[in-house]
N, C-alpha and C positions, 0 to 999 in steps of 0.2 A: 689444304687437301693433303690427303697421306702420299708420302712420294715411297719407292721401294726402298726397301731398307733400311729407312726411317724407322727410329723407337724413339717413342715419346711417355715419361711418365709423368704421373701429376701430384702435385703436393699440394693436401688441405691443410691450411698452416694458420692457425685460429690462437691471437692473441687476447688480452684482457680488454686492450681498444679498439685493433683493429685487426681481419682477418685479409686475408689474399691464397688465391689459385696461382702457384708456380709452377710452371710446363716446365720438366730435363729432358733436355734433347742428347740422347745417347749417341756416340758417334766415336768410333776407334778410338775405344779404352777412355774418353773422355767426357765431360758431364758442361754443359752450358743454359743456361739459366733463363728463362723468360716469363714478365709478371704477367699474368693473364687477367686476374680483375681483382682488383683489393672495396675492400670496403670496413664498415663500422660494426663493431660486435658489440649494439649496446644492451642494456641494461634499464630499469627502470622499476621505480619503486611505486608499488601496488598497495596501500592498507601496510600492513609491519613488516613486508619482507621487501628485499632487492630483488628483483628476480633479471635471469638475462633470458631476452627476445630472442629463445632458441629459434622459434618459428621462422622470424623475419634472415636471423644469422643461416640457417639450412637454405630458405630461399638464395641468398646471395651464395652460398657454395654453389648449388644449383647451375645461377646464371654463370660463376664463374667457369663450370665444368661443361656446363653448355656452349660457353666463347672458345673452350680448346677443341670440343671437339669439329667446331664450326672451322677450327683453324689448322687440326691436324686430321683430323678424319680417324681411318682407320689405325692411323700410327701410334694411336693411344694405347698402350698397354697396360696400365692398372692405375689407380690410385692410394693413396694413403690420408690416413688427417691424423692431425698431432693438434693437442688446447691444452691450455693452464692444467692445472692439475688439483684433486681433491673435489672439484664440483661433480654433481651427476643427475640425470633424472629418470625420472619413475614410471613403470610403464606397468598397466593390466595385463591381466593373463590373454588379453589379443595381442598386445604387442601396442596398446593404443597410449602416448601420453599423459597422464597423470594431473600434472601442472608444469607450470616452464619452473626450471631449475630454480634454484635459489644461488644467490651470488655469493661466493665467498667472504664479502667484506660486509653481510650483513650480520647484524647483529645478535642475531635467535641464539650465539651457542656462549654468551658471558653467562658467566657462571656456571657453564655446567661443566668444566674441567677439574671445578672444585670437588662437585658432587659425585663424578665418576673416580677421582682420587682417593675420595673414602672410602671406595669398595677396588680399588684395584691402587697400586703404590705408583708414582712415578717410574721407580727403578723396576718394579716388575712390566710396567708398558713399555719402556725403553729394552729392558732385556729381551721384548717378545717381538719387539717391530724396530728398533733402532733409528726411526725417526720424532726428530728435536719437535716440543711441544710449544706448536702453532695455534692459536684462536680458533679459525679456519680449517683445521685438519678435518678431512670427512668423518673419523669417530666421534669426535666434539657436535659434526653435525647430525649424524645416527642420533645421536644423544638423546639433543636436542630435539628432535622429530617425534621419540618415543615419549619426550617430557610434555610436551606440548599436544599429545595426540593429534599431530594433522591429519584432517581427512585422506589426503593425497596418500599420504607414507602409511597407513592401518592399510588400504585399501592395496598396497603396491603387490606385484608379481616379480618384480624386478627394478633392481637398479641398474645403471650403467651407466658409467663415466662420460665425462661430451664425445671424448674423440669414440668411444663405443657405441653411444647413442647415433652417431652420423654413419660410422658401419651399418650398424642395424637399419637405418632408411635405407640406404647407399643399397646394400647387399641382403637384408634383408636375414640375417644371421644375428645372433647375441652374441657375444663372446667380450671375456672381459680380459684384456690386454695385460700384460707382464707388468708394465715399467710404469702406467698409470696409478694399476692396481697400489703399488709401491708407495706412491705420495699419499695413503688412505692413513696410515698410522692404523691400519688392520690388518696389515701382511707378514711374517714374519722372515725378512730376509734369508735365514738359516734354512729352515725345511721348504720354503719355495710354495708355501699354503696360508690360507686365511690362517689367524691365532684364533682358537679355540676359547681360550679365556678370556682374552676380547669381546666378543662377539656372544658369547653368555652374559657379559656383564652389559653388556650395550643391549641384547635381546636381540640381536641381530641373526637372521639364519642362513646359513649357507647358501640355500638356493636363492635369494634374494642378490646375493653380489655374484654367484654364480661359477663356473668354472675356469681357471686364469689361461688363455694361454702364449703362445712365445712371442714378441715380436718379428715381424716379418711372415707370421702366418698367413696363408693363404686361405681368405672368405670363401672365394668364391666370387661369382660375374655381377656387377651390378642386375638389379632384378627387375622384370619386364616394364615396369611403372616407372622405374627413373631412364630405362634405355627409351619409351616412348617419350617422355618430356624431354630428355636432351637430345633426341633425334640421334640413337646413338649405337655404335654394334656392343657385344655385351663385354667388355673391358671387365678387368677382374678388379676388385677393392682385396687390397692386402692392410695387414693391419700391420700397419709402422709403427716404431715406439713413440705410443701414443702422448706421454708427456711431452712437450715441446723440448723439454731439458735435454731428454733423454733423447731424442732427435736431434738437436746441437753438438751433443758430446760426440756422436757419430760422425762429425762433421769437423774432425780435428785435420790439420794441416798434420798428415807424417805422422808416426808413431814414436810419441818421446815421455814415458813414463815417468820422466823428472820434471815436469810441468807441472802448475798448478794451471789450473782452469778456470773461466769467468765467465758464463753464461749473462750477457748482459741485453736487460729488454727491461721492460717494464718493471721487472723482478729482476734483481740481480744474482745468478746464484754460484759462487764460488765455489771451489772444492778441486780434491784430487780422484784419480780412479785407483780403485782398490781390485783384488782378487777375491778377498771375502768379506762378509761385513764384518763391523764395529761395533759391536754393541757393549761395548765397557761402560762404567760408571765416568772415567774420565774423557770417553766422547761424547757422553750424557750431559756433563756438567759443560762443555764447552759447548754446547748448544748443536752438535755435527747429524745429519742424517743420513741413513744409509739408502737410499734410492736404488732402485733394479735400472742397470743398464740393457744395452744390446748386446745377448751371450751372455748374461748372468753376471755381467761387471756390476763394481757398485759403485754408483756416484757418490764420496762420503764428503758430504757438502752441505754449507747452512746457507739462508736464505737470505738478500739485504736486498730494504728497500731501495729499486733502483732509480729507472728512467720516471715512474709514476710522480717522483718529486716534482720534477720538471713540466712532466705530464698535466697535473693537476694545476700549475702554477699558469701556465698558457692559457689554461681554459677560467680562470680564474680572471686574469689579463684580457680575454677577451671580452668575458662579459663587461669588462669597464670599459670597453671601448680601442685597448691596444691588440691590435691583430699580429702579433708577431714570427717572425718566421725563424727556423733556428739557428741558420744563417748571422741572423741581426743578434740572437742570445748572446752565439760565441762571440762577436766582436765586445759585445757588452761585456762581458765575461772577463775579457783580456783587460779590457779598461779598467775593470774594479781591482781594488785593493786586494789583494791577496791572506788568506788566513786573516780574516780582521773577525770574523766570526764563524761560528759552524754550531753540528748539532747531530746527536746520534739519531740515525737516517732510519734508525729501526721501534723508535719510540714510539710507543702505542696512539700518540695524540697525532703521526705521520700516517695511519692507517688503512681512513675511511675518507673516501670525498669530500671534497670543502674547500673553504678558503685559503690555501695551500701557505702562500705568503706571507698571511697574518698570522698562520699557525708557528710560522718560525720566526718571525718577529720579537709574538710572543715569547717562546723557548730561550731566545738570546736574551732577553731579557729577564728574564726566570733566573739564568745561568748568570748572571753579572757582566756579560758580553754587549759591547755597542750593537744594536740592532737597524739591519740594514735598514736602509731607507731609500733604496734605488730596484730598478729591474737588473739593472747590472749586478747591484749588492748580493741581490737576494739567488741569482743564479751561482752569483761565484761560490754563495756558500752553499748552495746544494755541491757544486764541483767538489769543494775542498772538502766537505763533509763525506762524501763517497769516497773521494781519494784516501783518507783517512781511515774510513772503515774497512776499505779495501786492505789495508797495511795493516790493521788490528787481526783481520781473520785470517789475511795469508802468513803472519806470523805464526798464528795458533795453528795453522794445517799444518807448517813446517812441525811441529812436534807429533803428528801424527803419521806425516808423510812416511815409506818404507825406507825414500834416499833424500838426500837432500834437493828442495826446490831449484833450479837454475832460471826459473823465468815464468813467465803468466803467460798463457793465450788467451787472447777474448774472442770471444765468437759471439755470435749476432748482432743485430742492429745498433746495438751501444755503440761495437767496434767502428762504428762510422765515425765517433765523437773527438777527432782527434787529439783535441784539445785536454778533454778526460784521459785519453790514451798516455799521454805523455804526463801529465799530473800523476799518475797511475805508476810509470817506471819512473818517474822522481822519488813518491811514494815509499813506494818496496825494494826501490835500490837495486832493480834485474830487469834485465830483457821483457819487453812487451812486446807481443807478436798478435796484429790485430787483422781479425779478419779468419775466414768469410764471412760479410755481413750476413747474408742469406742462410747461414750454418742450417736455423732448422729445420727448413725445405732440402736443406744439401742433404743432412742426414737421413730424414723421413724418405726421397727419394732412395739414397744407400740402401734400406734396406728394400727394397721393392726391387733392386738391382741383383741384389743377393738372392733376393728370392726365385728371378727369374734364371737365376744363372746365369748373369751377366759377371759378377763377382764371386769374388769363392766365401770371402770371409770379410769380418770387419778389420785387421789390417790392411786387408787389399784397397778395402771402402775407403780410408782414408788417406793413403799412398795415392788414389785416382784424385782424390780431393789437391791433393798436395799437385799435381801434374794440369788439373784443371782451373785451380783459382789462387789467381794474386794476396801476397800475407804482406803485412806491412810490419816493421818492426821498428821498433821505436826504444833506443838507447836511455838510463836513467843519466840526469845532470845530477851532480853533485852538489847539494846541497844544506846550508844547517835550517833551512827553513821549515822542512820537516821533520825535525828528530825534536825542535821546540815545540812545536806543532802537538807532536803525538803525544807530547806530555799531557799537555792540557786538553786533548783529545781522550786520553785515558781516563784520566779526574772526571770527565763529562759523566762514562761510559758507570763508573765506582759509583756518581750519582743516582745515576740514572736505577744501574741495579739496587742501591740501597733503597729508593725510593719504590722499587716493586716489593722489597722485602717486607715493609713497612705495610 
């Protein structure tokens, strides 16, 4: 029940596996944290496409926004939702769904990165969006859509990104979000607009992705149909920055512009913050993107396959019978031999769902590497192979950083990994500073905080962050085990790229 004085905001925070409603209970400048309902964001493959169970995933925000308000009442002051980024789905000129989205890791857009290349260069998409060329980027899936004439996308009125899509039920409004917008490889960081020559060559039309605007905008009240189903007063939906990244980086412990950054979940995605974009030939060729932050920062950071390694590999384990908890991994983990084998964590055969474990069996043995033959093995080498890659890209950011690196922060759910954490500043040879898990509920909240005039600005945002939740930091040991390591972790990486050249 709502007590006086009580503010409560809420955070839809929508991952690749699973999603959860986070309550911030606002109270004297500080921010505390409660999980209201988590559940499963799947997926499921229909005829030739993945598609994800938008349907059943809204339902579960739903009950989860219905359990806060059963719990806080009137004290609810707004919502936000932040999901993965580059998916979207299509709606008629009522506002009616289309089809359920299609999933990023399906397959509909091989080849067509080829065929848009011949009519647009690499180096002129990068100069116009300055985001590094992904499988899965939403151009690739425009592409795609126009190549294959699906009925859904001929017939479409509109697209909208997920975390927009769930505004639009929520509140009842379109509107297509900053910092989502951003992960499309259709934005062009510089002028703050769709790219024009993009979106001719895609066939794509402005009114279809629509007008962008800021995070932290203000929707407006959720709308009379979802306040009768959640039995609820009319609370406002603000749109937070809608990529989940872009919600984590909000969500830094203090204001230390000599950090690198490590967004770690499912998706790992490293980088620093910038004032303007990047869009050189040489953050091109390093594989760097420039993503729209909160207040027009820019995340210039590339993407590595993260926790999904692990992810995939459990569910793979279970089907045979081992139900493992991750608890039992780490201690497995400790047990295995150390660097005895590994594997670039970003290989296209590491991508798509499947048999995670035989996929890296396979690859150690490709590579001339003993291949594991335990659960312990096969964990450690996802470990050491992340730790490694981790040390590959924050070396390459140090040459783009404006000062030099002093350290890493992790944020999100990775940050819980301790074991990774400290592999991590062995690694890189600097300070790890890990935590808030919850970063990007912490963030997504920030701005809803900001909006309401709780906070003035995003330093402020994360100064409260810094007063409200525990950082864990973790010292690097010194050692030769990884500068031998990263030799032969590099040789992998030379492979690997010769082999896409090829």
């Amino acid at each position: 029940m709502s007590e006086p004085g009580r503010k409560v905001y809420l955070a839809v925070d929508l991952g690749a596996s699973s999603g959860r409603v986070m309550a911030g209970e606002w109270n004297d400048g500080k921010l505390s944290l409660k999980e209201v309902n988590r559940f499963k964001t799947p997926s499921v493959k229909i005829g030739r496409y993945w598609h994800w169970d938008i349907l059943s995933i809204y339902s579960s925000v739903e009950e989860g926004l219905r359990k806060a308000v059963q719990r806080y009442g009137e004290s609810v002051v707004s919502v936000g939702v932040d999901t993965w980024g580059v998916d979207y789905g299509l709606l008629d000129e009522e506002g009616e769904l289309l089809a359920n989205p299609i999933c990023y890791r399906d397959s509909r857009t091989e080849g067509v990165s080829d065929d848009l290349h011949d009519t647009l260069s690499k180096e002129r998409i990068y100069a116009e969006t300055g985001i590094d060329f992904m499988f899965f980027n939403t151009l690739y899936q425009h592409a795609a859509e126009a190549r294959d004439g699906r009925t859904a996308y001929l017939h479409a009125d509109r697209a909208l990104f997920l975390p927009d899509l769930i505004n639009f039920w929520l509140s009842g409004v379109k509107a297509t979000e900053r910092t989502i917008a951003s992960t499309s490889q259709m934005l062009n960081p510089k002028t703050g607009d769709w790219s024009e020559p993009l979106l001719e060559a895609v066939g794509v039309s402005r009114s279809l992705l629509g007008k962008i605007v800021e995070p932290g905008t203000r929707l407006g009240p959720i709308q009379a149909s979802v306040q009768e189903s959640l039995g609820s007063h009319a609370f406002e939906v603000v749109a937070a920055p809608g990529h989940d990244t872009a919600s984590a980086f909000m969500a830094l412990s203090g204001n230390e512009p000599d950090y690198g950054i490590l967004s770690s979940g499912t998706w790992s995605l490293m980088g620093v913050e910038l004032q303007e974009p990047n869009c050189s030939l040489e953050a091109m060729d390093a594989g760097l993107s420039n993503e729209i932050g909160y207040g027009r920062s820019v995340r210039f950071l590339t993407n590595i396959c993260g926790m999904w390694l692990l992810e995939e590999s459990l569910r793979q384990w279970r089907r045979k019978g081992q139900d493992l908890e991750y608890s039992e991994i780490a201690q497995l983990t400790r047990e295995a031999e150390p660097m005895a084998c590994f594997f670039d964590p970003d290989d296209p055969v590491f991508s798509s769902p499947g048999d995670m474990p035989q996929r890296i069996v396979d690859y150690c043995k490709a590579t001339g590497q003993p291949a594991p033959s335990s659960v312990g093995q096969v964990a450690r080498s996802i470990f050491d192979s992340l730790a490694l890659k981790y040390r590959f890209v924050f070396e390459k950011l140090q040459r783009f950083a404006p000062r030099p690196l002093k350290g890493l922060h992790i944020l999100g759910g990775g940050s819980r990994n301790e074991q990774l954490n400290q592999m991590t500043a062995d690694a890189l040879g600097v300070p790890v500073y890990a935590g808030p898990s919850e970063a990007t509920a912490i963030g997504n909240i920030c701005s809803q905080l900001i909006a309401n005039k709780e906070l003035a600005d995003l330093a402020s945002a994360r100064e409260m962050v810094k007063r409200s939740f525990a950082i864990e930091r973790f010292e690097p040991n010194k050692s030769s085990l990884y500068e031998e390591a990263s030799k032969r972790f590099a040789k992998l990486l030379d492979r690997d790229l010769e082999s896409t050249r090829s």
